[in-house]
Structures are given as C-alpha cells and as structure tokens.
C-alpha positions as CSV (number, residue, x, y, z in Angstrom):
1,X,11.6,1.5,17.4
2,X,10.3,4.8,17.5
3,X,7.1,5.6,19.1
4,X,5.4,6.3,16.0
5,X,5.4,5.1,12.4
6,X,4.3,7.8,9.4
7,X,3.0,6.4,6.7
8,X,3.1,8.8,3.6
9,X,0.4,8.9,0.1
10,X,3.0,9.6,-2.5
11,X,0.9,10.8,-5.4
12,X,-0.7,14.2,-5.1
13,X,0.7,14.1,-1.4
14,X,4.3,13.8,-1.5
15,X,5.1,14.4,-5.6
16,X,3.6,17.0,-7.7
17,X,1.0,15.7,-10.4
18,X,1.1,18.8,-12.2
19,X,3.7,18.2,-14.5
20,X,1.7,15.9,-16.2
21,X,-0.5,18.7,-17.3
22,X,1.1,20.0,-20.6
23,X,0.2,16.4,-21.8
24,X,-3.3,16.6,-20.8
25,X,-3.2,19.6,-23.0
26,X,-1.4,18.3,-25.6
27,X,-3.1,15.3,-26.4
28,X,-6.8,16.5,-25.2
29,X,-6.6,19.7,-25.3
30,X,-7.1,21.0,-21.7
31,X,-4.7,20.4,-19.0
32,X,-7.5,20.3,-16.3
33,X,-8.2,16.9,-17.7
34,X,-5.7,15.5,-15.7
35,X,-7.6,15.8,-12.6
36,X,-10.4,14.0,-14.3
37,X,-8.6,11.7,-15.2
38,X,-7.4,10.8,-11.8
39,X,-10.4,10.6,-10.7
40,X,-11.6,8.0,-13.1
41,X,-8.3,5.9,-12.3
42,X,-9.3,5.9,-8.0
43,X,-12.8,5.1,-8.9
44,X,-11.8,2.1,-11.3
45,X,-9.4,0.7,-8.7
46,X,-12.6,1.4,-6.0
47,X,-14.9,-0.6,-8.3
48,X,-12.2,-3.6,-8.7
49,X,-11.5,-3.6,-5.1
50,X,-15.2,-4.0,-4.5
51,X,-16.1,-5.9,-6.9
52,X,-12.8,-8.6,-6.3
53,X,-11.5,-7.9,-9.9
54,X,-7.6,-8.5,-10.1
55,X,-5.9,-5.6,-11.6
56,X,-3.0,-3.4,-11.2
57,X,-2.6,0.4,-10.5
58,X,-0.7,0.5,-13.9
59,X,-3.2,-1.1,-16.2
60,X,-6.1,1.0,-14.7
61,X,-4.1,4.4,-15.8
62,X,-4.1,3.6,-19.0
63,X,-7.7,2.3,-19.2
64,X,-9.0,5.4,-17.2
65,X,-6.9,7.4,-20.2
66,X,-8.6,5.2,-22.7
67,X,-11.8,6.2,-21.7
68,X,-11.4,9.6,-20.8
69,X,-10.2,9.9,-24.7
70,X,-13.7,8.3,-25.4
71,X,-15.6,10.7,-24.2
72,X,-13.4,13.1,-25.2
73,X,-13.7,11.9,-29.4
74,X,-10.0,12.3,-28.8
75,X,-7.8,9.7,-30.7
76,X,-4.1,8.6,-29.0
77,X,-1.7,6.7,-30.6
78,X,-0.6,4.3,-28.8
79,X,3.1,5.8,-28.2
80,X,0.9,9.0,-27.4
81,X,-0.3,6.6,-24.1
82,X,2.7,5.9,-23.0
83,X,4.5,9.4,-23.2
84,X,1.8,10.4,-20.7
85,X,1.8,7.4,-18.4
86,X,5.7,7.5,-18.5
87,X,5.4,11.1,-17.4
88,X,4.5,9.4,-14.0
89,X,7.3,8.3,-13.0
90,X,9.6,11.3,-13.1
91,X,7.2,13.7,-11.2
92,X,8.7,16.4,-8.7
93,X,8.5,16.3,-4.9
94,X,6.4,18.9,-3.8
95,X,8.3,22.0,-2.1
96,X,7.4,21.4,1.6
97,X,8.2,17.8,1.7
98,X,11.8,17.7,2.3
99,X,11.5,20.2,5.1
100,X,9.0,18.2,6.7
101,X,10.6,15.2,6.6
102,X,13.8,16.4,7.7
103,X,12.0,17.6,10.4
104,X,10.5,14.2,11.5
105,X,13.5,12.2,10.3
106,X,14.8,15.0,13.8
107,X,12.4,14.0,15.9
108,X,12.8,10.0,15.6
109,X,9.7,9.0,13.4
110,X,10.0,6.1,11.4
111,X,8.7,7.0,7.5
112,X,7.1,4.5,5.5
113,X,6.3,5.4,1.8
114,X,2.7,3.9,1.3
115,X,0.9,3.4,-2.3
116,X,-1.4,2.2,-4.6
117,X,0.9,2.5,-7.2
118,X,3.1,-0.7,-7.6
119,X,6.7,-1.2,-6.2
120,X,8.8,-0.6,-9.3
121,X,7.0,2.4,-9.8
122,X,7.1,3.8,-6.1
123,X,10.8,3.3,-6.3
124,X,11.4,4.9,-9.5
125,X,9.3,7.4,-9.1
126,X,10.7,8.2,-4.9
127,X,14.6,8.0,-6.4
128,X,13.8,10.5,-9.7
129,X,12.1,12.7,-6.7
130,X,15.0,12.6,-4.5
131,X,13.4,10.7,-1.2
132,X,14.1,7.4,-1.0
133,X,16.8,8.0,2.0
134,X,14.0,9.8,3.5
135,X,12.0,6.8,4.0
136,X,12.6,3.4,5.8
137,X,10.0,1.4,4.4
138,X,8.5,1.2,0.9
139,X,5.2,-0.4,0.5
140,X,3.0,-1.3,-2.3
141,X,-0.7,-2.2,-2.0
142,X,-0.2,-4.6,-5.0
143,X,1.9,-6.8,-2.8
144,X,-1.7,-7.9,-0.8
145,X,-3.6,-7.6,-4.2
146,X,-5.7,-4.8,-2.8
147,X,-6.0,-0.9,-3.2
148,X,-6.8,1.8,-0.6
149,X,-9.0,2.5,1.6
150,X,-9.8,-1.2,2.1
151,X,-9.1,-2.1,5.5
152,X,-7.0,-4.7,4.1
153,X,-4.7,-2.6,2.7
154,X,-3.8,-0.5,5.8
155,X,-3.7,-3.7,7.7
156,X,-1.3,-5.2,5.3
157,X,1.4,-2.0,5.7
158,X,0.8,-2.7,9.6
159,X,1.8,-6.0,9.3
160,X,4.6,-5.7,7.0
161,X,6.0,-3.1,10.2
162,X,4.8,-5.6,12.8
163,X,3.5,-2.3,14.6
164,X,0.2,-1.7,15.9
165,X,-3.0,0.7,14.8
166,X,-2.4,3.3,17.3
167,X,1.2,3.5,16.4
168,X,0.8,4.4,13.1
169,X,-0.6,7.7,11.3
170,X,-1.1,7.7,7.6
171,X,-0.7,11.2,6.2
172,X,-2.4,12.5,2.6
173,X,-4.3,14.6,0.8
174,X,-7.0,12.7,-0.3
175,X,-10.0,12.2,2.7
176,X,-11.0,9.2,1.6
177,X,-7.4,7.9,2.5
178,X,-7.4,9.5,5.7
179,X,-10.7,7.9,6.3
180,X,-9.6,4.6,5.7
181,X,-7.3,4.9,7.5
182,X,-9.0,5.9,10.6
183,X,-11.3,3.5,9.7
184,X,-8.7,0.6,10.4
185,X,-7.8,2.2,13.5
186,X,-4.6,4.0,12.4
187,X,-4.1,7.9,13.3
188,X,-4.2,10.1,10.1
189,X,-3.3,13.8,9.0
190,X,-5.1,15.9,6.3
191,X,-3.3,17.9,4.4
192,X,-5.5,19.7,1.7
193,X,-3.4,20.8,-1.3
194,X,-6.3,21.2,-3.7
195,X,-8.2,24.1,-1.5
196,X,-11.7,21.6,-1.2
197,X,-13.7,20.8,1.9
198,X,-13.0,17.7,3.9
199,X,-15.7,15.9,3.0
200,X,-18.3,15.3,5.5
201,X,-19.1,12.0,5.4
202,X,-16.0,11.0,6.3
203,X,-14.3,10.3,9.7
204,X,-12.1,13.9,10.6
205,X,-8.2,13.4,11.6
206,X,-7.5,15.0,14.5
207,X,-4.3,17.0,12.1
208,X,-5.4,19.0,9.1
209,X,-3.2,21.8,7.6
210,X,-2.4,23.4,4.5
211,X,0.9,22.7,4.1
212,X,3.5,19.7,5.2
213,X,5.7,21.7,7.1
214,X,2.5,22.3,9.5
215,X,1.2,18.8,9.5
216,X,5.0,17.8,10.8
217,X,5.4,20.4,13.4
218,X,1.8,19.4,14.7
219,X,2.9,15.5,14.6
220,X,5.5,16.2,16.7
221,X,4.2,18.3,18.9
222,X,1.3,15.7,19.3
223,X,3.4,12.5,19.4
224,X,6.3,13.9,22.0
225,X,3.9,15.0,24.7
C-alpha cells in the first residue's frame, strides 16, 4: 500500500464548473448566477445534514435551481431544468489536473475520487472528463447517507480504504472541505482556484497553492521525506 492515500473534491477542484455558465445566462440571464447557485446547493445539503433530512446531492440541484429562479421571477420549463443539470455531467477536467496526477500516480500515491455528488454521477462525470484510470477508488458520500464536512463522511471514505487519519490527505478547493477534513484527523491541501481568502475560522492545511501542479510537487516533497 502506498504510504499515503489522496483523496480528491471533483467539482470545482478537479472538473471545470464553468461550462455551465452559458446556461446560467441563458435561462437567467447572468452567467455569474451559477456560482450562486452553488452556493445555495452546499448550504441545502449543510442544512439536511444537520438537520438529519434524507436527501440526495441530485435532488438538491434542482431545488437550489428552483429557488434561485424564485427569486429571480425567472420561469424554467421543466426540460429547461434538466438541460442545465445535465450539463453536469459532461464538465471538463481543469488544465493542471492530469499533470498533477501523473505526477503522483509517479511517485506511488494511491488516488481516491471523493464526492458529494452520487456514484453514477461521479463516474459519468470522471469517464466524460477523461480520469477515471487516474484514480483507484471512487467514492460517494451518498453511500453513508451523509454529505461533507461531516466527520462521518470523511470517516466513511477511511473506512471504505481500511487506512488510517494520518494516511490520508483530502485535497480541494473549497476550505470548508479542507476543514473537515482536518477536522476528522486527515491531512488536507488548499488549492484556491477562485482567488478568495482562506477563511479564517477555519483550521489551515499545512499545503495551499494556486495551482495543482504545486499542490502535487509539495505533496510529494512532503510525503517522501
């Protein structure tokens, strides 16, 4: 076994989210509405996860779009829905992954594709992307009926790999999945594709870069000491 696991985010980490824009625009007329509405999607799945309300990655998209549309005095057809959700599962990798994971693939690491979104869609989304030789593990929070950053959920992927905390380092973009993570004991890289402060509330990975190429090269340089 190798002497450390990688656990990757897929989306906004790993694939590119921006080809969803032109249907933000499209059907709501502003492209940077896609970021909002991502951000209504995570804090649904927060508030379920809290709040111990079954529910799927899949149905919260299209409820976050359903309200977003709300408040927009927007009105999507149904077919309109699904040509945007649909859109998710054919996103690109972003540029510096396949480097980077060449890199690690190298250097002996064991890489685990990690998600909230559900298993069909992680593996349709990782083969229209190109990766999934790249990793040796797939895993869906929706297995253990959970979402990140619970505790649960990281703890669940560490059992799944019968590995240990400490051998395990999830990498993404989003700090409060690096916190979790840290906050269950596993290691964790940063990488900020967005350009926005770390937050400060949360716990601080001992990696944070710009790109993936440098959060590799600093894995391994950490990890093969």
């Amino acid at each position: 076994m190798p002497a450390q696991t990688i656990l990757f985010d897929i989306n906004e980490t790993v694939l590119d989210l921006s080809i969803l824009k032109p249907k933000f625009l499209k059907y709501l007329g502003n492209e940077s509405y896609m970021s909002t509405w991502f951000s209504i999607l995570l804090h649904s799945s927060t508030v379920c996860l809290i709040t111990e309300t079954n529910s799927d990655f899949k149905s919260l998209a299209l409820a976050a779009l359903k309200t977003l549309a709300g408040h927009l005095h927007k009105t999507i057809t149904d077919e309109g829905y699904q040509d945007i959700l649909s859109t998710f599962s054919c996103l690109p990798a972003h540029d510096d992954i396949k480097p980077a994971m060449k890199a690690l693939k190298r250097a002996d690491f064991r890489l685990v594709a990690f998600s909230n979104s559900s298993s069909e869609l992680l593996n349709t989304q990782l083969s229209f992307a190109g990766l999934q030789d790249f990793f040796d593990n797939i895993i869906s929070v929706e297995q253990a009926n959970t979402f990140k950053p619970s505790k649960s959920a990281y703890q669940f992927a560490l059992q799944q790999l019968q590995i240990r905390p400490t051998q395990a380092r999830l990498v993404a973009t989003h700090d409060w999945d690096t916190h979790g993570a840290l906050s269950a004991g596993l290691k964790a890289a940063h990488i900020n594709r967005s350009g926005a402060p770390y937050n400060s509330h949360y716990l601080l990975p001992d990696i944070l870069a710009n790109s993936m190429d440098e959060i590799a090269q600093q894995i391994i340089l950490k990890e093969k000491l």
